[in-house]
N, C-alpha and C positions, 0 to 999 in steps of 0.2 A: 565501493572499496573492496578490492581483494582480501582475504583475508589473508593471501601466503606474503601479503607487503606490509601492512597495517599496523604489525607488531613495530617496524622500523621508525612508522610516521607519530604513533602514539607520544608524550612525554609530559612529563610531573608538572604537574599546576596546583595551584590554589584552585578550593570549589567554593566560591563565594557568590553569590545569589542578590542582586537587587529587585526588590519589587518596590515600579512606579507606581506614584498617586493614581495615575491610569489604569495601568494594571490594577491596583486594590479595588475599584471600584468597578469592575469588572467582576469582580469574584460574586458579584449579586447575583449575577448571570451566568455562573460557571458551568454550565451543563455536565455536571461529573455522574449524575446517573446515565449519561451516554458511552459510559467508557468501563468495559469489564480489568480491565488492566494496565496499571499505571505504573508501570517499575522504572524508580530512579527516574520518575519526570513529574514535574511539579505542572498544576492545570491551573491558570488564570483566565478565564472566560474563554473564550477560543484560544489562548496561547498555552503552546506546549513549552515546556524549557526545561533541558537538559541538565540532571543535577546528581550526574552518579559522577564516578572516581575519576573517569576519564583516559585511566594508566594503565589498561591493558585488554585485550579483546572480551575479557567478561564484562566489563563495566557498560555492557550498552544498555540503553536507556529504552522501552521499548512500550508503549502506547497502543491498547489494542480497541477498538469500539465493542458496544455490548453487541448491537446488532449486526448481523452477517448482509453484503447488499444482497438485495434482491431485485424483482422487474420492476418494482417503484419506488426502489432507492438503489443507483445502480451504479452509482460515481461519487465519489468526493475529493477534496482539494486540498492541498497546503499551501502556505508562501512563507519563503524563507524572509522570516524577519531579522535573523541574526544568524549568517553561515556562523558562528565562531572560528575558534582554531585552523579547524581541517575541513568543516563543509563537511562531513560525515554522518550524512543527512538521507534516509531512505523512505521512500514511501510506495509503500503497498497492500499485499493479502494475506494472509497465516492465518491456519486453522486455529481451534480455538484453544488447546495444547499445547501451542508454540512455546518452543523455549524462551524464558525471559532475558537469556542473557546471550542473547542471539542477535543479528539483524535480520528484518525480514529481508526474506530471500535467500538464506545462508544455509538454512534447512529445508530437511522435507516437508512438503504439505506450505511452500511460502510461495511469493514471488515479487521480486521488488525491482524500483529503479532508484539508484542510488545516483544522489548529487554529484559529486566528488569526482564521478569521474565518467559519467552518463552509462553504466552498464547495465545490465539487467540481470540481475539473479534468480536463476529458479532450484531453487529448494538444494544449492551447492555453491562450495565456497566461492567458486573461480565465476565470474560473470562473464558476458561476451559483450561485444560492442553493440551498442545500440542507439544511441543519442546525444545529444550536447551535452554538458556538465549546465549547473546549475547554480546560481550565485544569488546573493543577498537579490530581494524584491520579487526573481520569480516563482509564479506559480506553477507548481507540477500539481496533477489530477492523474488518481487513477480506475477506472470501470470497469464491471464485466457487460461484453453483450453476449444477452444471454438466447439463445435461442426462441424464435417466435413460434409460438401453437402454432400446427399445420392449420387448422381452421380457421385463424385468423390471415392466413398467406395465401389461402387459395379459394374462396370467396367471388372471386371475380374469375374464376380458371374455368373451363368445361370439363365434365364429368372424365374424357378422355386426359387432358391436359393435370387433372389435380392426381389420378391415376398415376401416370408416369413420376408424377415427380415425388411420389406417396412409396413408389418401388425404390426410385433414386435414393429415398431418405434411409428405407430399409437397409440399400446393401450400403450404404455409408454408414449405417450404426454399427451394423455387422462387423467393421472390420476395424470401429474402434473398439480396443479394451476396455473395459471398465474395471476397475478397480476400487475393493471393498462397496460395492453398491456406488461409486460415484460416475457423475457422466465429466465430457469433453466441456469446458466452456475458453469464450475467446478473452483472454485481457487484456486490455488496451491502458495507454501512457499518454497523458500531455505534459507538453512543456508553454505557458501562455494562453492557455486555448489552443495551441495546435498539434495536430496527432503526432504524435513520438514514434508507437510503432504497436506492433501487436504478436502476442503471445498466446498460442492455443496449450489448455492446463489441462489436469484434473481438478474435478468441483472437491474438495473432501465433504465425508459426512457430515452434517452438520452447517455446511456454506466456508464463505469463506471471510473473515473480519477486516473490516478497513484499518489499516497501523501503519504507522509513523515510529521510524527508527532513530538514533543518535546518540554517538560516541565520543563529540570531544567538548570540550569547556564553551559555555554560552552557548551553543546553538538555541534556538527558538523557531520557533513557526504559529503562525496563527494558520486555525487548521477548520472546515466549511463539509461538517460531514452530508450536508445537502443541497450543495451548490443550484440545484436545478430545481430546487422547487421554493425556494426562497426564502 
């Protein structure tokens, strides 16, 4: 969702909340020590749901995990269980400062893909085209790959061969920036299990947190912050 249109789509609702028998008994298993940040979203065992104002671009809802991924937890998932209203539904990275009343992606230090309208936001308000939109039952995932040690890539290389590509790496670091100490990584989108697309960032200090954004009445997501290791 743009933010120079969003002001237009936004409008006054009721903020009323039902929790199922299902859901209640889910709360046994709520894993809320995985999550440093829960503003205006209520956590019922894997479900997220949206439960701020609704009525104007401060009211987002924004979900950040405690831990930053890293190379053994390197992806995680959502499924929209309830687009609501607008489908104003993000899921991405933000440092650990993120504004609360932000969507990832909106700021700097974020990067997100937004439902609503399949864009990709990095760390500004205007997103670019990038992939489908997203509706009630799919699943979006999103990952960093993150760079493999040279010695685990070259292993099987000869001494001439691991050489050259030991110099290649050098003048390609070279003439990435770094900024405040962080390096280059790649983030990657799905939609269903299939790749969306891919985005080259900066890492911020500190890594970068899995979150799940949302700004209109009812949305929900049940949300799988380690889809890959079960």
């Amino acid at each position: 969702m743009n933010m120079e249109h969003e002001r237009n789509d936004l409008e006054m609702g009721e903020n009323v909340n039902f929790v199922t028998q299902d859901e209640t008994l889910m709360l046994v298993d709520s894993g809320e020590e995985d999550w440093y940040c829960l503003h205006d979203i209520t956590l019922n065992g894997q479900m997220l749901e949206y439960n701020g104002q609704g009525t104007s671009i401060l009211d987002v809802g924004l979900a950040q995990a405690k831990q930053p991924l890293n190379t053994t937890s390197h992806y995680f998932e959502i499924e929209i269980v309830d687009p609501g209203e607008n489908c104003f539904i993000a899921i991405g990275l933000t440092e650990k400062d993120y504004p609360k009343n932000r969507l990832p992606g909106w700021d700097r230090g974020s990067i997100a893909y937004h439902a609503d309208d399949g864009k990709v936001f990095i760390g500004c308000g205007v997103g670019e085209k990038f992939g489908p939109k997203c509706y009630k039952g799919d699943t979006m995932g999103c990952g960093i790959s993150f760079p493999v040690p040279l010695n685990q890539r070259t292993h099987n290389l000869s001494f001439e061969e691991s050489s050259r590509e030991q110099e290649a790496r050098n003048e390609r670091a070279s003439q990435d920036v770094k900024i405040n100490g962080s390096d280059f990584v790649e983030v990657f989108f799905t939609k269903n299990g299939t790749m969306v697309g891919v985005r080259r960032v900066t890492l911020p200090c500190g890594g970068f947190l899995p979150s799940i954004g949302m700004l209109s009445f009812h949305e929900k997501v049940k949300v799988n912050l380690k889809p890959l290791t079960g």
